[in-house]
C-alpha atoms as one frame of an Amber mdcrd trajectory, in Angstrom:
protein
  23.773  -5.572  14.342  22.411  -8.453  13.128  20.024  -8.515  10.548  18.442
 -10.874   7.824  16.095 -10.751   4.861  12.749 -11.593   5.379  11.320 -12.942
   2.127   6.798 -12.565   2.798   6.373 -13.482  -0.730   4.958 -16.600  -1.723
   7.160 -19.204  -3.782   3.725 -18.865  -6.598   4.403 -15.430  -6.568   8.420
 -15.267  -6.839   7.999 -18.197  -9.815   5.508 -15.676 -11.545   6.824 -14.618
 -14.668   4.989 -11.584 -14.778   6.838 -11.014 -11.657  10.302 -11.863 -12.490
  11.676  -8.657 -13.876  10.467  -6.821 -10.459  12.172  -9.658  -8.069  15.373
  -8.412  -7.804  14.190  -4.873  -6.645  11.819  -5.880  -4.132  14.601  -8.176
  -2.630  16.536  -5.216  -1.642  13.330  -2.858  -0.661  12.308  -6.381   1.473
  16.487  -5.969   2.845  16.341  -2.728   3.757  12.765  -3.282   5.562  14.621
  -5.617   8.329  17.847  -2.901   8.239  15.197   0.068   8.906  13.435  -2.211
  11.578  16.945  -3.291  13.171  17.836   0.180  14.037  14.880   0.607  15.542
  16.191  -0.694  18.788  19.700   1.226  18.640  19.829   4.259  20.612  18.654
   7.363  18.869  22.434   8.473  17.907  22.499   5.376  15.214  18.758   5.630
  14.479  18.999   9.396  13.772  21.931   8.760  11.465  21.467   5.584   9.417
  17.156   5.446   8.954  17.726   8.265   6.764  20.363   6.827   4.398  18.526
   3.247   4.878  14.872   5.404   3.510  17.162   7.163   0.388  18.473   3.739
  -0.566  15.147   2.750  -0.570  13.600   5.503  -2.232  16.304   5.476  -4.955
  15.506   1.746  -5.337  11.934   2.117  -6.637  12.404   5.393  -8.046   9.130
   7.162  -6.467   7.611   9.560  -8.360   7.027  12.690  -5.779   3.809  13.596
  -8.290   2.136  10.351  -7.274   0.007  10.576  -4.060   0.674   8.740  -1.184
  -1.391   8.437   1.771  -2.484   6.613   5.154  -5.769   6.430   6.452  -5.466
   5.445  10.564  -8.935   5.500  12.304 -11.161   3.334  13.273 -12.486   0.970
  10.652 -15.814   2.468  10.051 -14.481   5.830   9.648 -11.334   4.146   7.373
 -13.749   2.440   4.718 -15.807   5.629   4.865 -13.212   8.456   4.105 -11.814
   5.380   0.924 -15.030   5.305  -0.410 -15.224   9.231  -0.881 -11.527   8.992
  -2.059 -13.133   6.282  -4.537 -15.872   7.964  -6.223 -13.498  11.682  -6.304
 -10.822   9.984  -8.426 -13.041   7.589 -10.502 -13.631  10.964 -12.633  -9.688
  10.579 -13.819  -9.128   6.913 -14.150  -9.815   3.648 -13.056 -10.252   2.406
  -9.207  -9.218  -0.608  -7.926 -10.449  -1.232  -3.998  -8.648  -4.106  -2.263
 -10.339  -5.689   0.620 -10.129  -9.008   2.424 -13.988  -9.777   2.600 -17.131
  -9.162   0.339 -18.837  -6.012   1.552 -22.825  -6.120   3.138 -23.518  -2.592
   2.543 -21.496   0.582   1.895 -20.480   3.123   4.177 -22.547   6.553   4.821
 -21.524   8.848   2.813 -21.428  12.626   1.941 -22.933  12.720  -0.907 -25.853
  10.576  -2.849 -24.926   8.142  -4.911 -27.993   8.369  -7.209 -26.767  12.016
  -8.414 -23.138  10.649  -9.418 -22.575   9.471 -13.017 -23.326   6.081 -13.302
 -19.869   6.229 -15.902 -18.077   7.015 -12.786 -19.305   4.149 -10.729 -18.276
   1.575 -13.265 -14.575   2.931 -13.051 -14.363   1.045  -9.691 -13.282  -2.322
  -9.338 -13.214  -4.391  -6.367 -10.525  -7.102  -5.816 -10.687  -9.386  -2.968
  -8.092 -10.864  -1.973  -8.367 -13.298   1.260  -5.301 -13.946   2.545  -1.874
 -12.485   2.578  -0.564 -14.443  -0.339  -3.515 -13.851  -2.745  -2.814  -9.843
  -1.660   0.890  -9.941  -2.860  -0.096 -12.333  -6.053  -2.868  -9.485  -7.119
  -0.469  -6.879  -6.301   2.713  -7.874  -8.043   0.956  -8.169 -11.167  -1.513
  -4.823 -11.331   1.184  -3.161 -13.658   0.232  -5.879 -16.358  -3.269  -5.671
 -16.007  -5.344  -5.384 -19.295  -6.766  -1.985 -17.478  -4.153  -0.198 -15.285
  -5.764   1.386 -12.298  -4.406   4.879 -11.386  -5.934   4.725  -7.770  -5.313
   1.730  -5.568  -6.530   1.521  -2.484  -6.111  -0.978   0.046  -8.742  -1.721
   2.981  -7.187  -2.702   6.252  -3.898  -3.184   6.065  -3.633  -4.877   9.154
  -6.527  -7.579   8.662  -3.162  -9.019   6.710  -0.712  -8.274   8.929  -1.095
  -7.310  12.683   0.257  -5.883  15.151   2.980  -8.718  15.695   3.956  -9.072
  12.151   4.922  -5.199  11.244   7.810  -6.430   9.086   4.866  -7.538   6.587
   2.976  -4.688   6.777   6.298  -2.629   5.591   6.974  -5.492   2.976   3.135
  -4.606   1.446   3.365  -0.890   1.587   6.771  -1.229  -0.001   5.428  -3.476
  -2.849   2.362  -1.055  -3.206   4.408   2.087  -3.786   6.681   0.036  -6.412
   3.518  -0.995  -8.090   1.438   2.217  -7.996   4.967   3.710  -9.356   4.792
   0.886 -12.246   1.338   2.350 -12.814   2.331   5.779 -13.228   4.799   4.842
 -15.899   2.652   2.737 -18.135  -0.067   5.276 -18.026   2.253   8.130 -17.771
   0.116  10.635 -15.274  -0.217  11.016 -11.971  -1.293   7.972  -9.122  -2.950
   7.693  -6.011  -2.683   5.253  -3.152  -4.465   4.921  -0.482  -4.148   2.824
   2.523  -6.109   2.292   6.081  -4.869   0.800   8.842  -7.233   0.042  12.065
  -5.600   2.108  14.849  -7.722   0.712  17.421  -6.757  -2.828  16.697  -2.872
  -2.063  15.976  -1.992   1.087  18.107  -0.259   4.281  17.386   3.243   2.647
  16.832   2.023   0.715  14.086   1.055   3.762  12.284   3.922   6.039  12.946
   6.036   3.688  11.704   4.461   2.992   8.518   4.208   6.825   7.897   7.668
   7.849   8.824   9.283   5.021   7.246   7.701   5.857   3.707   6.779   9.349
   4.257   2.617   8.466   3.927   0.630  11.572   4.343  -1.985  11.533   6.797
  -5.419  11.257   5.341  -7.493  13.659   8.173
């Protein structure tokens, strides 16, 4: 089998110093990426038997907290930044938000419930960060756990607007930084953390998702 490391982040980002003391773990989580993607294509014998031990090294890397939440929003795109925006406001009561997404937003979603009956302290616990490209997303990321203001929800818009369907291997290398780094929040702020992530399964397929939830054991947000 042949297999090599796939290295998504930026030379800005690896020369970060912020981001030093986390390189050396995300170099083997970014590893064992292209190992769990390589046995993909072995018959179901191998893949049965070595994606399991590949997803325990991996857990044991980042040392996941099972208290944190972690979940995967796959719809279509209207229905994605809908069902984040209610996860938004309902954990804005215990902490701060951060929402990711790749362009400015027009006008919110519809939602469930009014916003002019929700506390207006609420509302200001949300932050928006948008980052543009790929490389801005894994600069923001890598250094959330230093943040003045540590969120304890992060959610991510669109995963796929940074990686599509033909560059899956990135997709895995974000999720995997955003677990290590919603894990980095939980132990600064010692409690509980939430993230959330949607991926367009009209634009990606099925596959896409499946992987990304088996591979890191996502719940799926109904």
């Amino acid at each position: 089998m042949e297999t090599k490391m796939t290295v998504i982040i930026s030379p800005l980002c690896w020369s970060n110093p912020k981001f030093l003391f986390r390189k050396s773990r995300i170099r083997l989580v970014f590893l064992i990426i292209d190992l769990s993607l390589s046995c993909l294509s072995f018959p179901k014998f191998f893949n049965g038997v070595l994606s399991p031990l590949l997803f325990a090294i991996f857990i044991n890397s980042i040392n996941l907290c099972t208290d944190n939440v972690y979940e995967l929003i796959c719809e279509d795109s209207s229905n994605n930044r809908k069902k984040l925006f209610e996860k938004a406001l309902f954990y804005a009561k215990y902490g701060k938000v951060l929402y990711i997404l790749q362009e400015e937003l027009n006008e919110l979603p519809e939602l469930s419930q009014d916003l002019s009956s929700l506390n207006r302290h609420y509302m200001k616990m949300i932050s928006f960060l948008y980052a543009r490209s790929l490389n801005s997303l894994i600069e923001s990321i890598s250094t959330l756990p230093d943040w003045k203001h540590v969120p304890n929800t992060i959610i991510l818009d669109n995963l796929n607007g940074y990686c599509n369907k033909n560059n899956l291997h990135k997709a895995c290398g974000i999720v995997a930084l955003l677990l290590d780094t919603v894990q980095s929040c939980s132990n600064t702020l010692n409690k509980k953390c939430q993230l959330y992530i949607s991926v367009d399964k009209q634009a990606v397929g099925e596959g896409y998702c499946t992987l990304l939830q088996e591979m890191y054991l996502l719940k799926i947000v109904k």
